[in-house]
C-alpha positions in Angstrom: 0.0 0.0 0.0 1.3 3.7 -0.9 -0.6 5.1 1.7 2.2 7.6 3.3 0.7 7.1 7.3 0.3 3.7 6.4 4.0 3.6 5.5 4.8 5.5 8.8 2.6 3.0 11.1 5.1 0.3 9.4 7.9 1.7 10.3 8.7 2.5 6.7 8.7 6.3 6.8 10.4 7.9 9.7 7.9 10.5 12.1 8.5 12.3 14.9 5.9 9.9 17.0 4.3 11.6 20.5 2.4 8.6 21.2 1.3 4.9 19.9 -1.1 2.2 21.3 -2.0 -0.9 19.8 -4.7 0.8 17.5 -3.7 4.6 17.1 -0.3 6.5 16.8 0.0 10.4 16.7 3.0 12.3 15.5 3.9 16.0 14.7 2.5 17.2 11.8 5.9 17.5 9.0 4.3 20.8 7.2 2.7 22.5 11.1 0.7 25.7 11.1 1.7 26.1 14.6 4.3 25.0 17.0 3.0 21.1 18.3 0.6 20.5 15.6 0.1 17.1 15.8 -1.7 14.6 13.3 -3.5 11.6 15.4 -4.0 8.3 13.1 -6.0 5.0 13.4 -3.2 2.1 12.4 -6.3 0.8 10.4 -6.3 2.3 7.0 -9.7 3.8 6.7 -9.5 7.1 4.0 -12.6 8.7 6.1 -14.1 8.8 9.5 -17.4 6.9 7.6 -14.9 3.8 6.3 -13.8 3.7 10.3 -15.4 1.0 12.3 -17.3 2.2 15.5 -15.4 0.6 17.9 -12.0 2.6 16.6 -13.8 5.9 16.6 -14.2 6.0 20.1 -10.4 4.7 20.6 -9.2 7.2 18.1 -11.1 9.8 19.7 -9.3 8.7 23.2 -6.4 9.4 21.7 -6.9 12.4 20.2 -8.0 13.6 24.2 -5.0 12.0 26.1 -2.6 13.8 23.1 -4.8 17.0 23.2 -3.9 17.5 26.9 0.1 16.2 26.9 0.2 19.1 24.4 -1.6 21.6 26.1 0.5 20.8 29.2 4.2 21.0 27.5 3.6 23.3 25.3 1.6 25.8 27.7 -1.1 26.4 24.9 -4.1 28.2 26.3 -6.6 26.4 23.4 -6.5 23.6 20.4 -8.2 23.2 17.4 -9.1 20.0 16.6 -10.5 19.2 13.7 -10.9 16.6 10.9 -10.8 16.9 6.6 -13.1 14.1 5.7 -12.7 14.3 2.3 -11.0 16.1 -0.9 -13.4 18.8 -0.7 -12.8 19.5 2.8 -8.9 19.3 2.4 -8.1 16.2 3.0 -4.6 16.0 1.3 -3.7 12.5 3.1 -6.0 10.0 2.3 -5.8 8.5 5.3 -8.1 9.2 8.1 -6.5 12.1 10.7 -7.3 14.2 12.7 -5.3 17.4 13.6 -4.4 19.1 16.9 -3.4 22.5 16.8 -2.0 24.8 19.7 -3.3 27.9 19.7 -1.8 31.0 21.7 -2.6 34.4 21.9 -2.6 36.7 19.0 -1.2 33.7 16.9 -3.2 35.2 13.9 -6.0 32.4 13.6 -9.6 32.6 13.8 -11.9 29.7 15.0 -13.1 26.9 12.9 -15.7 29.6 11.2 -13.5 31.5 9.3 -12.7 28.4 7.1 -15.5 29.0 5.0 -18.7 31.1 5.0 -21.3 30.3 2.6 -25.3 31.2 3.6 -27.3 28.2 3.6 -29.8 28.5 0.9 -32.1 26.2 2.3 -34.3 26.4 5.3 -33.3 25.0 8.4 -36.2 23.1 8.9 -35.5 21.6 5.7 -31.7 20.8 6.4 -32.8 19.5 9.4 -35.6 17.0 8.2 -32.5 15.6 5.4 -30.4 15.1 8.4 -32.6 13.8 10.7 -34.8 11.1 8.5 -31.8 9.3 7.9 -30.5 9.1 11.1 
């Protein structure tokens, strides 16, 4: 498989690794936006959080807390952003399912999670709702 983080869980690519477990490994992100951004993996290859099975989500998401706090701790970072790109048109330039951890500190220049993208629903919300909620 080509799959560069599956290449890293193997061993085969080198990564500066903060912490691994029998099902999840997170490591510093090669290209960070801030100091201590951190990319948190399942071993499983699974391109999107859909494709993971339920019982890693949960483990993944474990991790993703346990790693969130080491990093707020060392690094004295006041806030995160955590977030995940499921899919190309979200930004996913790794397909493999990760999700980010990113130390935020005061007048760092970043906004919150809004300011990726604004774009009025067109729809009402009643409407978006009902989509949502009837297959659910």
């Amino acid at each position: 498989m080509s799959c560069v983080f599956c290449k890293i869980v193997r061993g085969e690519l080198p990564a500066h690794k903060v912490y691994e477990d029998a099902e999840t490994v997170a490591f510093l992100d090669i290209h960070p936006m801030t100091e201590g951004h951190t990319l948190v993996i399942p071993k499983l290859h699974a391109e999107r959080l859909a494709d993971l099975p339920p019982e890693l989500a949960g483990k993944l998401f474990q991790t993703v807390q346990r790693v969130a706090g080491r990093i707020t701790q060392a690094l004295e970072a006041p806030a995160l952003n955590i977030g995940v790109n499921d899919g190309r048109a979200a930004g996913q330039a790794v397909p493999h399912l990760h999700v980010h951890i990113i130390p935020r500190f005061p007048g760092d220049g970043g906004g919150s999670i809004h300011s990726i993208l604004y774009k009025p629903q067109k729809r009402p919300l009643e409407e978006i709702h009902r989509l949502i909620a009837d297959t659910l």
